[in-house]
Structure formats: C-alpha cells, structure tokens
Residue, then its C-alpha position, 0 to 999 in steps of 0.5 A: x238341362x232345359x239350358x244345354x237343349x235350347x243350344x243343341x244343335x237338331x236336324x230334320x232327316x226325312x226317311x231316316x227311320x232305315x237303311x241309309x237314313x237311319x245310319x244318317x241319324x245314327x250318326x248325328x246322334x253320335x255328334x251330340x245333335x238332336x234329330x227329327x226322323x220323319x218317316x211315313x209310318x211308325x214302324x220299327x223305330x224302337x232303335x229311337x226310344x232311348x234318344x226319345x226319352x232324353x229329348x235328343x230325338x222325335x218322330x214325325x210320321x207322314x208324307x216328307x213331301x207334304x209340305x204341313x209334314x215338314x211344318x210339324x218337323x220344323x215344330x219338332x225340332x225347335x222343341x228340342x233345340x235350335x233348327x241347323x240342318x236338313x237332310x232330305x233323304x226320303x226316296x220312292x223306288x219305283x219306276x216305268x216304261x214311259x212307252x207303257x205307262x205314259x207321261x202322266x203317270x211317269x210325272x206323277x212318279x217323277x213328282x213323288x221322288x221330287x217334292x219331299x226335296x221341294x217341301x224340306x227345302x221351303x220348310x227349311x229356308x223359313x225356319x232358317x231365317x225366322x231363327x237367324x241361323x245360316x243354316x245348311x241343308x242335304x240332298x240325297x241324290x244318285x250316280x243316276x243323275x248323270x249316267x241313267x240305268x235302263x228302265x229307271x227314267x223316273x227315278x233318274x229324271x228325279x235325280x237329275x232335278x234335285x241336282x238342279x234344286x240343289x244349285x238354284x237353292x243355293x244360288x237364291x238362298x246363299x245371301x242368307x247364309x244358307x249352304x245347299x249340297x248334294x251327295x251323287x250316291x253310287x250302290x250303297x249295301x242295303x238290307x236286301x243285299x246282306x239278305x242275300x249275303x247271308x244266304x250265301x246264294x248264287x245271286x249274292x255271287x252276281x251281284x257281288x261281282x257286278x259290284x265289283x266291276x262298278x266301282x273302281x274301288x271294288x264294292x258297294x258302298x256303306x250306310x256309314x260312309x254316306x252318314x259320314x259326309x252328310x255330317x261333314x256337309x252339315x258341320x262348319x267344316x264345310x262352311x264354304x261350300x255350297x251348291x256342290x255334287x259330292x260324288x260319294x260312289x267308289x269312282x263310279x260315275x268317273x269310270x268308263x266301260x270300253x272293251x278295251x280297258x286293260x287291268x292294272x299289271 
C-alpha cells in the first residue's frame, strides 16, 4: 500500500469543495489520482470521507491565494504521493461600478480573483522542481476575458490577467518541463440554475432561453465537461501543449450577435 501511494499521481485543486471544482475532483479521483481540496472553510465536504479514509484525498482550508495555504497544500499532497498537478480553480464572484466604487477597491477585488492564480502557481513550479517532475498546472478562466459582460469589470480584468499568467508561466517555466493551460469557460449549470430548474419558474424559462441564444451549441455547459478537459490538460495526452486557452463554451466566444443573422434552413 505504502508502495502503490508513493507513485500515485495527486493534484492540488483549489475550490474544489463544490460546483465545478468539486466535478473537478470527482474526476480525477475516478482516474486513480489523489487530490488536495483546499477551500475556505470546512463546510460540506462529507462527499470526501471515504476518498479520505484511504488516504486518496486531504482538505486544506484556507485562503487558496494565500501563498502559506498553498505551502500546506504542497505538504498535503506529497503526503499522499508525488505532486503532478494544479488546478486553480478558486474564484470571487463579486463585482463593481469602478465609477462608484473606485480604482482601490476595484483592484483589491481584481487582486482576490488574481492571487490564488499567483500562489498556486509559485507553490506549484517549487514543488515541481524540488521533485523533478514535469509537472502541469490549469487555470480556470472564462469567455469574459475576451468578451466582457457589462457591470463585471473586476471580474472580467481578472480573467484577462490569468490568460496572461497563464502564457508567461509558460513561457518561463517550459525549460523545465512544466506545461501551463487555461480553460476560457462559457456558462456552466450551477446549483443555482437547477434551483431554478427544479422550481419550474418563469425565470428558469428566461434564462433557459438566453442560454439558448449563447451558445451556438444551445445550452449551458456541465460541470462535467469542464472536469473532462482539466483531466485531458493534466495527463500526458496533452504533453505538448502549453500556454494555450482552451475555449470550453459551446462556441460562445466565436458567435457574433448581428440583427441580421439568419437561422439555419
């Protein structure tokens, strides 16, 4: 046992106690990896206990983008076997008029979505390099880095950084051996949605609609499907690929609003 859990592949998956990150986990669990959750607090994460109980995954709660958090997830992980991966998943959804709120407070809130990038990343590379593995790291980014939404300036700026990051890490840290990609996410179904869904409600039609329009592909996307391609980005599949923006949005960020789009016949 001791012998199978020293070669275990584990990766580190910030925000990964919920939603997309938690579909993420699943995920990678289901490949035989161990995964380090780490998420701000230790709520609701009874889903963890039996992957716990046989050492295939730990919890670390704290801030992701603090940067002694990511230490103790870098501890975590080589505890359950050899550090290959990290997926930076964690994200503040809260946003502001810069007009109303200001450009401190704007770039504190642009800070908060940022540094958990900035701290995985560093925690990871040095874990990388003490273990001399080629390791591979994934950021999760959004359509909004190209095609903001009105009245989510923070939250799009952000983005747009990570996608920066993303290259630079790449380009510095490629010698190495260390691969760095992103996934551009379209609208993914949250808990909130299938609230909604399950309410049947007017809004849920609305939305439901919207959605529709979107993506050329007519839905929202799945947890799932975004858990799907982390794995791909992480596995040797994709050993050459690096500093790439994976759109992972139903065409979303390749359709063009015009009066005069006509529908297919």
């Amino acid at each position: 046992m001791q012998h199978e859990q020293r070669h275990r592949e584990v990766a580190v998956v910030t925000g990964g106690g919920q939603g997309i990150g938690r579909a993420i986990v699943e995920r990678l669990l289901a490949e035989d990896r161990a995964v380090v959750v780490v998420e701000l607090r230790d709520e609701a994460l009874e889903w963890l206990d039996e992957a716990i109980s046989e050492s295939r995954a730990w919890v670390v709660v704290g801030d992701a983008g603090d940067d002694a958090v990511a230490e103790r997830a870098v501890a975590a992980a080589e505890s359950l076997g050899a550090l290959t991966g990290w997926v930076n998943n964690a994200a503040v959804f809260r946003d502001a008029w810069l007009h109303e709120a200001g450009g401190t407070v704007v770039a504190e809130m642009i800070r908060r979505n940022l540094q958990p990038c900035l701290a995985g990343a560093a925690a990871a590379v040095a874990a990388f390099r003490v273990q001399g593995v080629a390791g591979s790291i994934v950021n999760i980014s959004s359509h909004q880095a190209q095609r903001a939404v009105r009245g989510a300036l923070p939250y799009a700026t952000a983005k747009a950084a990570i996608e920066g990051l993303t290259r630079a890490l790449a380009v510095d840290y490629g010698p190495w051996g260390v691969r760095v990609n992103a996934l551009a996410l379209g609208s993914v179904v949250t808990e909130r949605l299938r609230a909604l869904e399950d309410a049947g409600t007017e809004a849920y039609a609305r939305v439901e609609a919207a959605m529709r329009e979107l993506h050329p592909l007519g839905r929202a996307g799945e947890a799932g499907e975004v858990a799907d391609a982390v794995a791909f980005l992480l596995s040797e599949r994709a050993s050459f690929i690096s500093g790439a923006v994976l759109p992972v949005d139903g065409g979303r960020s390749g359709q063009g609003h015009d009066p005069e789009a006509a529908p297919p016949s």
